[in-house]
C-alpha positions in Angstrom: -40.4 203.3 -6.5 -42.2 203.3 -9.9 -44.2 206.4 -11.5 -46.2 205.2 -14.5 -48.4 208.0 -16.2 -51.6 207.3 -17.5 -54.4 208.6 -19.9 -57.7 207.5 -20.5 -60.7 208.5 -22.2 -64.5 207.3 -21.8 -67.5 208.5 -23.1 -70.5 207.9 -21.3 -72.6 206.2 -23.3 -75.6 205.3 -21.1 -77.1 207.0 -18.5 -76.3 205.1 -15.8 -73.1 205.0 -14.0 -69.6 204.2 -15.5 -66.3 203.1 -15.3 -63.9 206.3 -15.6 -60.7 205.4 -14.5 -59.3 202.1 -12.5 -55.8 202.2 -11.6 -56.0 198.7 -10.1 -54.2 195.4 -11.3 -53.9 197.1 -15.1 -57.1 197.8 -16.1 -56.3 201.2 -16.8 -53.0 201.8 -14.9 -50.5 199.7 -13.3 -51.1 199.0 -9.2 -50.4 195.8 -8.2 -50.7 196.0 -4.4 -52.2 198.1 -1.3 -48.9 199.7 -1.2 -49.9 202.0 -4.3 -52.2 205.1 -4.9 -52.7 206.6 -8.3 -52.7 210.5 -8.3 -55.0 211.8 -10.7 -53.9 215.0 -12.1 -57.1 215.8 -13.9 -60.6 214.3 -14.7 -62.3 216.6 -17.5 -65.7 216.4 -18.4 -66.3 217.5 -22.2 -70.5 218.2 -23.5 -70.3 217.1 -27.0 -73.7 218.0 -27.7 -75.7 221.3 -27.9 -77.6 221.2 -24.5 -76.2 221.0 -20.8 -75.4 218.0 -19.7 -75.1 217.3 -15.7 -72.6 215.3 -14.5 -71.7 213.1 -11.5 -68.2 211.8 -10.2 -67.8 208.9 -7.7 -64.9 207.2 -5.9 -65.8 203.0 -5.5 -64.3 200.4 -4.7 -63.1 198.0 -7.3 -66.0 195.8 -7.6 -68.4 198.6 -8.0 -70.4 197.7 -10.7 -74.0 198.7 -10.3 -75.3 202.0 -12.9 -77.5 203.1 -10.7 -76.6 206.3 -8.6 -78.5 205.4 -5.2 -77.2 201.9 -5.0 -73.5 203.1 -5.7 -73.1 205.5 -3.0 -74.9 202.8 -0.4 -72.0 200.4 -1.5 -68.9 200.5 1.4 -66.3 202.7 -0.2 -68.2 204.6 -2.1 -68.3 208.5 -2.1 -69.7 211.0 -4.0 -66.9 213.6 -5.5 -69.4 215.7 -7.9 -73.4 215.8 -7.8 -75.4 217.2 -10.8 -72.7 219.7 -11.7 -73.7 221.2 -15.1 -71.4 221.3 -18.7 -73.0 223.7 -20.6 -73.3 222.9 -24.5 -69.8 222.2 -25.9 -68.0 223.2 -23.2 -65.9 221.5 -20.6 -65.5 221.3 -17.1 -62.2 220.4 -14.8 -63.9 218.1 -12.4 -60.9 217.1 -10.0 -59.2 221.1 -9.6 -56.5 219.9 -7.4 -55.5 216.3 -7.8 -57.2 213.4 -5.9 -55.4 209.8 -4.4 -57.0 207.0 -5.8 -55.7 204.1 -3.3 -55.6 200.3 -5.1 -58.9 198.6 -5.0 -60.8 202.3 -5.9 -61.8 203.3 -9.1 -63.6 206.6 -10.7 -66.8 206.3 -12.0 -69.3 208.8 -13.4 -72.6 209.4 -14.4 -74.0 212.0 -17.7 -77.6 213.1 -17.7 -77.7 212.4 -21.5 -76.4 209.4 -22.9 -73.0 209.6 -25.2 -73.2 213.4 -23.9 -69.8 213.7 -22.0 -66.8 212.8 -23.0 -64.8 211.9 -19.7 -60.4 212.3 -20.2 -58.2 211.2 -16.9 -54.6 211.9 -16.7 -53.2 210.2 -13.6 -49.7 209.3 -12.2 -49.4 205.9 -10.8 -47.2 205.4 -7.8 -46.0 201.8 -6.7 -43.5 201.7 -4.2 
């Protein structure tokens, strides 16, 4: 079995939704089959600006690729993890406390209510047996 970790950060740039993290085939980490998961460790959410900034956190499937929130979580395989959570001003929030599986073929995505107002960091441990 293979452990690879992994680190990524995204700012959102737009307000629509967003790529975060996708553990899947190397984009961002190193599955190669349904037989691994990615553990994310932590997904922190960072307000680099001087107002609050709300947040959302998804779970999709690969091939999610739409930016707007209501056609994402109508897509099979899509959840909602986080919904309008507030950063205040240049602050940050943990957004996955205690570690979340992200099987291969998910992803996370997220959505800021201010464009290039969160900075989004992922720390994740990739399994494949």
């Amino acid at each position: 079995m293979a452990e690879y970790f992994e680190f990524k950060g995204t700012v959102l740039t737009t307000t629509g939704v967003t790529d975060i993290f996708n553990p899947t085939n190397g984009v961002d980490g190193r599955l190669t089959n349904s037989s691994g998961t990615s553990v994310v460790l932590s997904a922190l959410a960072a307000n680099v600006t001087t107002g609050n900034v709300s947040v959302n956190l998804y779970t999709t499937l690969t091939g999610s690729t739409s930016t707007a929130t209501g056609t994402v979580l109508t897509e099979s395989g899509s959840f909602s993890m986080a919904e309008s959570i507030v950063v205040p001003a240049n602050a940050s929030l943990e957004m996955i406390v205690n570690k979340a599986n992200v099987q291969f073929g998910s992803k996370l995505r997220a959505r800021s209510s201010v464009a290039s107002g969160i900075v989004f960091t992922v720390s994740a441990v990739d399994i494949q047996p």
